[in-house]
Backbone as JSON Lines, residues from 0, in Angstrom:
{"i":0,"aa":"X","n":[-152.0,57.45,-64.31],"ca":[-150.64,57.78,-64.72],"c":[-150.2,59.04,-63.97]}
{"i":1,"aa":"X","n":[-148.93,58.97,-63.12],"ca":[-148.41,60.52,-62.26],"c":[-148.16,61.25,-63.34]}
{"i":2,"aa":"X","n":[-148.41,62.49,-63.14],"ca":[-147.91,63.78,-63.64],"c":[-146.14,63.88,-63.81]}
{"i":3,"aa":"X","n":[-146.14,64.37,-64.31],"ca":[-144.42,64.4,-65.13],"c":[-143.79,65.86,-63.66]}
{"i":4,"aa":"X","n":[-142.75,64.9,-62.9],"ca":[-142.06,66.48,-62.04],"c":[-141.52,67.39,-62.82]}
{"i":5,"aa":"X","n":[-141.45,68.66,-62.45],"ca":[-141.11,69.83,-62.92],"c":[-140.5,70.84,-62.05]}
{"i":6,"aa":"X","n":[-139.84,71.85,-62.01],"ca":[-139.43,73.05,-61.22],"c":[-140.21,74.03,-61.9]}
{"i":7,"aa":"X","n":[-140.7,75.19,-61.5],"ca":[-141.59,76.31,-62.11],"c":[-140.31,77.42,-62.52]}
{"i":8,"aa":"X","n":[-140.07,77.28,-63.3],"ca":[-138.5,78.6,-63.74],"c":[-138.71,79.73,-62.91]}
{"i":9,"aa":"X","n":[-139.68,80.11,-62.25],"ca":[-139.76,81.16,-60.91],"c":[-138.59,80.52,-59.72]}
{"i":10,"aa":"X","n":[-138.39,79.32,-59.84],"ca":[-137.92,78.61,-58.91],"c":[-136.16,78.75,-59.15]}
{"i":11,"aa":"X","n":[-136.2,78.33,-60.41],"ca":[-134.66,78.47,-61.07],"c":[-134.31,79.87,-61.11]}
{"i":12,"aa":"X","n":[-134.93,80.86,-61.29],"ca":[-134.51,82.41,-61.26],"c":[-134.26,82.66,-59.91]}
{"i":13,"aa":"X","n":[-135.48,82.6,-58.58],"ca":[-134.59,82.79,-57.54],"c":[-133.59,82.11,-56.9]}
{"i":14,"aa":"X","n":[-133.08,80.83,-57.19],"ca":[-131.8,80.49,-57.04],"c":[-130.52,81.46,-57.25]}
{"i":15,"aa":"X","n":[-130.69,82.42,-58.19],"ca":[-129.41,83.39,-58.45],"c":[-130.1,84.71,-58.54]}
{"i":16,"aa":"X","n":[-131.34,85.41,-57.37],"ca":[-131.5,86.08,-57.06],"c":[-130.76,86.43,-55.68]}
{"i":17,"aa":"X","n":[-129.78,88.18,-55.84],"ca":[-129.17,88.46,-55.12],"c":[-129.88,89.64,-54.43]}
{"i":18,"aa":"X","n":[-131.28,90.14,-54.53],"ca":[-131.98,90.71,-53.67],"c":[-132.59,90.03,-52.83]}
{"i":19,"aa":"X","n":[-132.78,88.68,-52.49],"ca":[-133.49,88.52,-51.98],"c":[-133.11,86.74,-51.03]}
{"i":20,"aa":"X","n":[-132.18,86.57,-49.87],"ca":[-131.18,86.06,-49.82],"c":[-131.86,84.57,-49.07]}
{"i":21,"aa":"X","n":[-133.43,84.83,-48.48],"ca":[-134.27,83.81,-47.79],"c":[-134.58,82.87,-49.11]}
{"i":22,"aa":"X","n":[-135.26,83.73,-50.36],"ca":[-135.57,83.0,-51.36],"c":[-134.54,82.84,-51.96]}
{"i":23,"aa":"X","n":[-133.43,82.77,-51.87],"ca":[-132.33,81.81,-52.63],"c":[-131.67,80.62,-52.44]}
{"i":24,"aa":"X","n":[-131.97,80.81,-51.07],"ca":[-131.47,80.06,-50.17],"c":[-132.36,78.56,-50.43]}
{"i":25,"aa":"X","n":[-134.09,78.99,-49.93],"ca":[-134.95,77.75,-50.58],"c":[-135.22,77.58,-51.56]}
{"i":26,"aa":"X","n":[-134.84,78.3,-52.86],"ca":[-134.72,77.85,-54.14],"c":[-133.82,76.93,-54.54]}
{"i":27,"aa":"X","n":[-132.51,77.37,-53.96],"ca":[-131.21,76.63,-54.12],"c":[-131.63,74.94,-53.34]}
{"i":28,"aa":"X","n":[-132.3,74.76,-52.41],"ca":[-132.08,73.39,-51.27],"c":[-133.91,72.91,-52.62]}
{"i":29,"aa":"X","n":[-134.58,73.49,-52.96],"ca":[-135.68,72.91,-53.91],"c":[-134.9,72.32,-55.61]}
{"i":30,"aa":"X","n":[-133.52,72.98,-55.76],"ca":[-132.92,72.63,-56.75],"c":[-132.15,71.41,-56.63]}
{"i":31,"aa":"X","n":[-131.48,71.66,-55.36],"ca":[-130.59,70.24,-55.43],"c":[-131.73,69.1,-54.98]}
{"i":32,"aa":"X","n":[-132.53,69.37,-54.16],"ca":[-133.0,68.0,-54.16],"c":[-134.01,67.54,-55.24]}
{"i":33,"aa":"X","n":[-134.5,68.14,-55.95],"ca":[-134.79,67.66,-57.32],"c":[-133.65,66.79,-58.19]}
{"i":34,"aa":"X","n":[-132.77,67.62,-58.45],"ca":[-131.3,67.01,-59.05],"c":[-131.23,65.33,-58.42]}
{"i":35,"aa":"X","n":[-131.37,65.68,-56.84],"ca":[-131.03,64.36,-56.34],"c":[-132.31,63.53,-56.49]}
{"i":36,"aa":"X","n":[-133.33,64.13,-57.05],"ca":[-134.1,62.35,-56.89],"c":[-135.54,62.92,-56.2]}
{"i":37,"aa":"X","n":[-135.35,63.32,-55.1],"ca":[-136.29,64.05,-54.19],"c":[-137.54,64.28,-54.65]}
{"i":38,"aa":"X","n":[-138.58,64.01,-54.32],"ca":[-139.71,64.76,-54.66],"c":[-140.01,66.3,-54.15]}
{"i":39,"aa":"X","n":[-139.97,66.93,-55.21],"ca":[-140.54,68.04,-54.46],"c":[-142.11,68.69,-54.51]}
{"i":40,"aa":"X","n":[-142.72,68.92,-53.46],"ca":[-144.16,69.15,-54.09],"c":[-144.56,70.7,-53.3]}
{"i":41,"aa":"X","n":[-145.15,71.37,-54.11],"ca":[-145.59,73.19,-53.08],"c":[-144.48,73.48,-53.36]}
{"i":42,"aa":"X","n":[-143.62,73.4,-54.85],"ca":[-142.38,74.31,-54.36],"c":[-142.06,75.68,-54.42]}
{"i":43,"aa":"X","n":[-143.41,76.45,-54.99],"ca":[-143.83,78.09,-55.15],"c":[-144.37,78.18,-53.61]}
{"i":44,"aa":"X","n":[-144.8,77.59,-53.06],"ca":[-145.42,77.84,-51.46],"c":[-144.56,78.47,-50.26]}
{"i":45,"aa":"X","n":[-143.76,77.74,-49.99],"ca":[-142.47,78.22,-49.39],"c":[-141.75,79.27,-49.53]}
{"i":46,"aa":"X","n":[-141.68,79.39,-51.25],"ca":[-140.89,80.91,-51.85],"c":[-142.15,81.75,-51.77]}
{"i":47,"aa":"X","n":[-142.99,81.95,-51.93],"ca":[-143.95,82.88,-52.02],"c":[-144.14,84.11,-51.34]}
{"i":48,"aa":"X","n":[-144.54,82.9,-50.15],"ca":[-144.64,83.62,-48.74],"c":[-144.01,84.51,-47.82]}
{"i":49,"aa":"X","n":[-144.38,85.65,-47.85],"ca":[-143.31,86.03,-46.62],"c":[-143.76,86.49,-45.27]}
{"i":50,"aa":"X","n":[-142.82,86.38,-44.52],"ca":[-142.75,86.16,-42.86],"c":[-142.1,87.13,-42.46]}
C-alpha cells in the first residue's frame, strides 16, 4: 500500500517567506504542483540546501 502524499509545513511557511527569495520561489513551484496532481518527492532537499 503507497504512503499517503504530504507537503512538510516547512514547505508551506517558506512559500511566504520574504527573507529568503530562492526558497520561496521553490516552495511556491513544490506547492502548485502538488495542487496540480504532481508528485512531489525530496521536497525538503532542494529547500535545504544552499549554494
Amino acid at each position: 500500500m503507497p504512503a499517503p502524499e504530504f507537503l512538510d509545513t516547512n514547505v508551506l511557511v517558506y512559500t511566504y517567506d520574504p527573507g529568503d527569495v530562492r526558497k520561496r520561489h521553490i516552495a511556491q513551484d513544490l506547492v502548485r504542483r502538488a495542487v496540480a496532481g504532481d508528485p512531489v518527492l525530496d521536497a525538503l532537499g532542494p529547500i535545504g540546501r544552499r549554494t
